[in-house]
C-alpha positions as CSV (number, residue, x, y, z in Angstrom):
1,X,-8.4,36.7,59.6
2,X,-9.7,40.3,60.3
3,X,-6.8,42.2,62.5
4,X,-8.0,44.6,65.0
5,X,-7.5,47.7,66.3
6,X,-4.8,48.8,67.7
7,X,-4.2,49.5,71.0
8,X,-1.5,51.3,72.4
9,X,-1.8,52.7,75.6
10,X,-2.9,51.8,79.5
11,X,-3.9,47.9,80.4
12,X,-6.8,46.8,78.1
13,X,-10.2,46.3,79.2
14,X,-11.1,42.4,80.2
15,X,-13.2,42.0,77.1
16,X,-10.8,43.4,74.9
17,X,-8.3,40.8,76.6
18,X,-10.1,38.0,75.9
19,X,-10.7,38.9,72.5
20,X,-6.3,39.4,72.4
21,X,-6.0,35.8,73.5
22,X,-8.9,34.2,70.8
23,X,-6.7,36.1,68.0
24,X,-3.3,34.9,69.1
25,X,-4.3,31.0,69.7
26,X,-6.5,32.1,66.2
27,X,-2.7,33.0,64.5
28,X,-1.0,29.8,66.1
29,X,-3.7,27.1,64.4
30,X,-3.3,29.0,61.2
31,X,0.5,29.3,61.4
32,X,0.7,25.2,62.3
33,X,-1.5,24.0,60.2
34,X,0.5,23.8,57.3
35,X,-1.4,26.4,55.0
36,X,0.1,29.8,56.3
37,X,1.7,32.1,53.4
38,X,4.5,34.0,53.9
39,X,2.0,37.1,54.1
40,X,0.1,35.5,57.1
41,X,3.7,35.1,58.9
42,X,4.5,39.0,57.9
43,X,0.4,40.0,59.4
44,X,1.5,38.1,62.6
45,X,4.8,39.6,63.2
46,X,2.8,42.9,62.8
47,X,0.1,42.4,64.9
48,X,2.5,40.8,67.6
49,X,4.1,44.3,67.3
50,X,0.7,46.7,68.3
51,X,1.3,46.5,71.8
52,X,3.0,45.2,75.1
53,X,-0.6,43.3,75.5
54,X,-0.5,42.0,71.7
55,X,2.8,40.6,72.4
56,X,2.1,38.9,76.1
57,X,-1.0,37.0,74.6
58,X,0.9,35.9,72.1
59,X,3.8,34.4,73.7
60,X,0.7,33.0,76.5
61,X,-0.8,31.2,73.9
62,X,2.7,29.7,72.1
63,X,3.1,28.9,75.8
64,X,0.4,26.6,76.0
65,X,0.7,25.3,72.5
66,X,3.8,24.0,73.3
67,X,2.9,22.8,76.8
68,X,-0.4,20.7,75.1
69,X,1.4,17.5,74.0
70,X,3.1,17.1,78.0
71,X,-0.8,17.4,79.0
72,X,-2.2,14.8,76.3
73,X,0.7,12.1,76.8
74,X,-0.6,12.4,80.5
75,X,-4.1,12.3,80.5
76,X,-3.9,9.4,77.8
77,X,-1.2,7.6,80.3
78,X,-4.2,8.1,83.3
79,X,-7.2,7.8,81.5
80,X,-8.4,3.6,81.7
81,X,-8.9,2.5,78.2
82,X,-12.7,1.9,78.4
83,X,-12.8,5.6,79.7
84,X,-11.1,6.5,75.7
85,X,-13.8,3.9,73.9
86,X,-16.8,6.0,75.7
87,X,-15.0,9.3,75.0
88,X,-14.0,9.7,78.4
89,X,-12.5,13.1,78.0
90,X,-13.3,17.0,79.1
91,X,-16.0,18.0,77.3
92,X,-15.5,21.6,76.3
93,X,-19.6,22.2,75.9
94,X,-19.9,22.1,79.4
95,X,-17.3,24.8,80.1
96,X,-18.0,28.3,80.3
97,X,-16.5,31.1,78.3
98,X,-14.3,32.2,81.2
99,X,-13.3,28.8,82.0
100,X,-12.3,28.6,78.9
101,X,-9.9,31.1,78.7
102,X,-8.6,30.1,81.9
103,X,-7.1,26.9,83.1
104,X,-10.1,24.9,80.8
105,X,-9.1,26.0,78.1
106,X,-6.0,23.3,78.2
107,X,-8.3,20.6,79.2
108,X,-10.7,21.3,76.0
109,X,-7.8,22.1,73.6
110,X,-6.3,19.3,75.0
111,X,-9.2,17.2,74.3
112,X,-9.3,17.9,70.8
113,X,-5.9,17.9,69.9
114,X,-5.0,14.5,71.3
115,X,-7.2,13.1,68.2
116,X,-6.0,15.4,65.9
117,X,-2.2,16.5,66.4
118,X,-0.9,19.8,64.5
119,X,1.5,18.6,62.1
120,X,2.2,15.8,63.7
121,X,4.0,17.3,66.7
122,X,2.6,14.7,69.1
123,X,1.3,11.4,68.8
124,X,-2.8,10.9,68.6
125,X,-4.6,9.7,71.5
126,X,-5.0,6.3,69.3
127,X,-1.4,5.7,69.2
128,X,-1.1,6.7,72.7
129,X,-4.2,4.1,73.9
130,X,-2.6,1.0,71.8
131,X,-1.3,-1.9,73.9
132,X,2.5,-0.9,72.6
133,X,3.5,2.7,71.4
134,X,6.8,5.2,71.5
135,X,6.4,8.2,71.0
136,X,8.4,10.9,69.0
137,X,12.2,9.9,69.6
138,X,11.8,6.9,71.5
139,X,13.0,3.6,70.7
140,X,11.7,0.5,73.1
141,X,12.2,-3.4,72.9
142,X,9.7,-5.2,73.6
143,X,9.5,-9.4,74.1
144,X,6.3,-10.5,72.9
145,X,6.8,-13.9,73.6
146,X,9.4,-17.0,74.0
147,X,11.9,-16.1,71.2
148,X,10.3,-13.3,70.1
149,X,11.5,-9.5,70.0
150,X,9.9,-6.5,69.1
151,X,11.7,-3.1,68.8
152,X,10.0,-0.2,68.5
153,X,10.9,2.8,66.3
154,X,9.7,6.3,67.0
155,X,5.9,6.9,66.7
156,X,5.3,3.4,66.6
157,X,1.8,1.5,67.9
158,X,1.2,-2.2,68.1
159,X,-1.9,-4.3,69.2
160,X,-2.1,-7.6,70.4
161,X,-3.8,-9.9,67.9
162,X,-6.3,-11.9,70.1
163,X,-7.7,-14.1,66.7
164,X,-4.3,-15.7,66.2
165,X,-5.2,-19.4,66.1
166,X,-1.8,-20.4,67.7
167,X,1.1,-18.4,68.1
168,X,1.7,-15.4,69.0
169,X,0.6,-11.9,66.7
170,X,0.7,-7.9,66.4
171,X,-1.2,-5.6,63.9
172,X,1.0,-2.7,63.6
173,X,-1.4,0.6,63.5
174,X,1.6,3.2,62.2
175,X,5.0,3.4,62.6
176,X,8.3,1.1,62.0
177,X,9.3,-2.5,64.0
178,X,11.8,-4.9,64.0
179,X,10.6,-8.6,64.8
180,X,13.3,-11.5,65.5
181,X,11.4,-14.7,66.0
182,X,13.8,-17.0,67.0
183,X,11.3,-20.0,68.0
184,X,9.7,-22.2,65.0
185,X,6.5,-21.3,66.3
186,X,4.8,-19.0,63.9
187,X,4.5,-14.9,64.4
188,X,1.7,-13.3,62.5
189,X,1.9,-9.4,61.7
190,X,-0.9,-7.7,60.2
191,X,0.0,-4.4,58.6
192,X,-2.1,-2.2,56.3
193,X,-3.3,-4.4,53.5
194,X,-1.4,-7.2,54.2
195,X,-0.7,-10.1,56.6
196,X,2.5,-11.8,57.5
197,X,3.4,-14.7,58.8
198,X,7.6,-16.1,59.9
199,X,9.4,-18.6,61.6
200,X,12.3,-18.2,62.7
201,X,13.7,-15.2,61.1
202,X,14.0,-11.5,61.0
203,X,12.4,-8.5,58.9
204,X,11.3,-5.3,59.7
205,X,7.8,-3.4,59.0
206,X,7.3,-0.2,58.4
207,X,3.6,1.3,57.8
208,X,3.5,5.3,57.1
209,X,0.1,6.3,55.6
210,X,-1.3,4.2,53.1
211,X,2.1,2.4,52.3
212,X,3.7,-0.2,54.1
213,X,7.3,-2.1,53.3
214,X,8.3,-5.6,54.5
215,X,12.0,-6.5,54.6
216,X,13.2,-9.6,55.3
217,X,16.3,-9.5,56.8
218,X,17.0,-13.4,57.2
219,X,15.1,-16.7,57.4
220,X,12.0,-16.8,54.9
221,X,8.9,-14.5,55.4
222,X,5.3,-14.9,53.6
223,X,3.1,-12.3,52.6
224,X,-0.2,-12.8,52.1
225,X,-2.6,-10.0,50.1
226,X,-5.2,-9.5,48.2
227,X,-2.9,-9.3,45.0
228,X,-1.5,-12.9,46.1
229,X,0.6,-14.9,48.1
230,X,4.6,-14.0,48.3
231,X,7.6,-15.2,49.3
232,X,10.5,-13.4,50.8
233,X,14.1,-14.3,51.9
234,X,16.9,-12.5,53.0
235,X,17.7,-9.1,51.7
236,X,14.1,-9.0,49.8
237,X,11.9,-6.5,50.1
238,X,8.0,-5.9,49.5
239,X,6.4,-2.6,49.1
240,X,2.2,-2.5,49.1
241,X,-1.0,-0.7,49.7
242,X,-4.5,-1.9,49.0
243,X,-4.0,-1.9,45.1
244,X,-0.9,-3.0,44.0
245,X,2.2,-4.9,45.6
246,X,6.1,-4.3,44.3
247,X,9.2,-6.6,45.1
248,X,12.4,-5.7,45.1
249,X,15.0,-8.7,44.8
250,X,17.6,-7.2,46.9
251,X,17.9,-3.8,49.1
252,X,20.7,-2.1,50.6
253,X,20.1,-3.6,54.4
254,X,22.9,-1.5,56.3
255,X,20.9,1.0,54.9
256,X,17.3,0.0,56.1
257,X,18.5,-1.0,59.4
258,X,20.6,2.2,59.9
259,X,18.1,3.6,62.5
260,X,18.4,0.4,64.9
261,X,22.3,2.1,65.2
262,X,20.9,5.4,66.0
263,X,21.5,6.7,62.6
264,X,19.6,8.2,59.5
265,X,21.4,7.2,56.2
266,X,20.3,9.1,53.2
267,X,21.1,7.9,49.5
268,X,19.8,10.3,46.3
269,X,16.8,10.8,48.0
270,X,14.6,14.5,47.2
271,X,14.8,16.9,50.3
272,X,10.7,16.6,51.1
273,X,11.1,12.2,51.7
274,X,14.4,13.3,53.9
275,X,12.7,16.2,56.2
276,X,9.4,14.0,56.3
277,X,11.8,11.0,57.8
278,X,13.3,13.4,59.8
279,X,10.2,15.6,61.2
280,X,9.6,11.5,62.9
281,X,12.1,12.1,65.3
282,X,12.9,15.8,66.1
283,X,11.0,18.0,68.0
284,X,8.4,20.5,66.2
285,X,8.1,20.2,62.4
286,X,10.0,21.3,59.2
287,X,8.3,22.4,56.7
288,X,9.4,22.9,52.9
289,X,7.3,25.8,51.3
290,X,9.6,25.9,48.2
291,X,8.4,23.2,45.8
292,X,11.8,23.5,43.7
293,X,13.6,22.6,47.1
294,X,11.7,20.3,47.7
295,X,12.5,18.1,45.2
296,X,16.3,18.7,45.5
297,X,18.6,15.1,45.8
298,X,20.2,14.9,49.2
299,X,22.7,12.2,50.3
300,X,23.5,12.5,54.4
301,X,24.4,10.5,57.0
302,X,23.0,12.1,60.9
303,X,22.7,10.5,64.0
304,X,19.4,10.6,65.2
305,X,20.0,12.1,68.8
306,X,22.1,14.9,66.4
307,X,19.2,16.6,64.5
308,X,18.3,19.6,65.7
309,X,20.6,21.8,63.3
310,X,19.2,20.2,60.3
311,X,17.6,23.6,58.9
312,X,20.7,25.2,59.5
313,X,21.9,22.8,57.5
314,X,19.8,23.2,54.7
315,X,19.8,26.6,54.8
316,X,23.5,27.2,54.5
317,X,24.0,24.4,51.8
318,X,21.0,24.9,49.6
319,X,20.8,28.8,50.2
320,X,16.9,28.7,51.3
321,X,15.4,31.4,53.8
322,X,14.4,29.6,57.7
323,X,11.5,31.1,59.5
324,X,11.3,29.9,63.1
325,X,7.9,29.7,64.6
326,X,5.9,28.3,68.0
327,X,6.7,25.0,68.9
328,X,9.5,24.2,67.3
329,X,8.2,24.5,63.7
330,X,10.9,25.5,60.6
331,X,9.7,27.0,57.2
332,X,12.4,26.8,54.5
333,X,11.8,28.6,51.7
């Protein structure tokens, strides 16, 4: 990013202004977007020092960076879900350059960023339209039908499977659920790669990325994928993606159901699988820049309405450097 001139004394002219306000949002989609240096974060400080105006369109634009997620989770809540299909959203080409920089600038940015969250801070407008979602830090239950319960991690969308022959069914689209069928009438899940079906009993699913993994908690659950059919009872677990499919004969369960407690529960696990488990629930993003730090082994116990101080945390027991930015985003280095 070319810097500019500075400028140092009076108000600026209105073009020069506008050109001040296209450089800070300019800095924030660099900063957030996961591939800023630790030179780009030294060049922004700097040219948020130039001048009174550098500053104030800086701190305008972190203002409505933080604000965009409030203004996506609303007009996702309003808009009628044909309205999403057709791409019923602002349309930023018919927007002047002014309008823009004004009050449609949110709409637009808005517009794009509900399909393509920074870093994850918010969910995506597809999560958002499903027929059952939470978003970052909620938990929901849900009853899906008689003797059946869903509940609902954070950042978790479900549809409603329509094909289901008899029965009742959900494909889950990201995130982690717990299913208690207590009826003999069969529940089908479809998740990823694979399709499940129980009667009868209790497992959880939970589908981040390309991964997803089953764990039956009791009763008897079957997987069916293209690697082959499987069988699951209590304390098994099944770990798949399109290629390959891995069983595990018996899992630590007070472990895998530690979040349905409100805790986070931790066992020899590197520093970059516990901040990625952990940037699911907290506000903003934590990012590890250090590659050695990354792979550090970390054993921790946190509730999950307790997280906030997690860099701090880091910081002062693995002696790495925290850089605060915009919306709630941590580099530790």
């Amino acid at each position: 990013m070319a810097e500019r001139d500075e400028m140092t004394v009076g108000e600026p002219p209105a073009a020069d202004i506008d050109a001040l306000e296209q450089a800070a949002r300019d800095w924030l989609i660099l900063l957030n977007s996961g591939k800023a240096s630790a030179r780009d974060i030294e060049a922004c400080r700097r040219w948020r020092a130039r001048s009174a105006a550098h500053a104030r369109a800086y701190d305008d634009a972190r203002y409505l960076w933080s604000a965009l997620h409030v203004a996506a989770e609303k007009v996702a809540a309003k808009t009628p879900r044909h309205d999403m299909a057709s791409g019923g959203l602002p349309r930023a080409g018919r927007m002047t350059r002014r309008a823009l920089l004004g009050g449609g600038m949110a709409a637009a940015a808005t517009a794009g960023m509900m399909f393509y969250p920074p870093l994850g801070l918010w969910s995506s407008l597809g999560a958002l339209s499903a027929d059952f979602h939470t978003v970052k830090g909620e938990q929901k239950r849900i009853a899906l039908g008689d003797g059946i319960e869903m509940r609902l991690n954070t950042r978790t969308s479900l549809n409603r499977l329509t094909s289901v022959a008899r029965g009742d069914g959900v494909k889950v689209l990201e995130g982690e659920v717990s299913f208690l069928n207590r009826s003999v009438g069969p529940l089908t899940v479809i998740a990823g790669s694979g399709e499940l079906r129980a009667s009868e009993a209790r497992f959880t699913v939970r589908h981040t990325g390309q991964d997803v993994c089953v764990t039956c908690v009791e009763g008897r659950l079957a997987l069916h994928h293209a690697q082959g059919d499987y069988a699951l009872h209590g304390a098994q677990q099944a770990r798949y993606n399109r290629m390959s499919v891995v069983l595990t004969e018996e899992v630590d369960l007070e472990t895998e159901l530690a979040w349905q407690n409100g805790w986070l529960v931790f066992h020899d696990r590197p520093l970059s699988e516990v901040i990625d488990e952990v940037n699911r629930y907290r506000d903003g993003h934590i990012w590890i820049q250090n590659e050695s730090l990354s792979q550090r082994r970390f054993q921790g116990r946190f509730p999950i309405g307790q997280l906030a101080d997690i860099p701090e945390m880091i910081r002062d027991s693995y002696g790495a450097r925290l850089t605060r930015l915009p919306g709630g985003v941590v580099i530790l280095g």
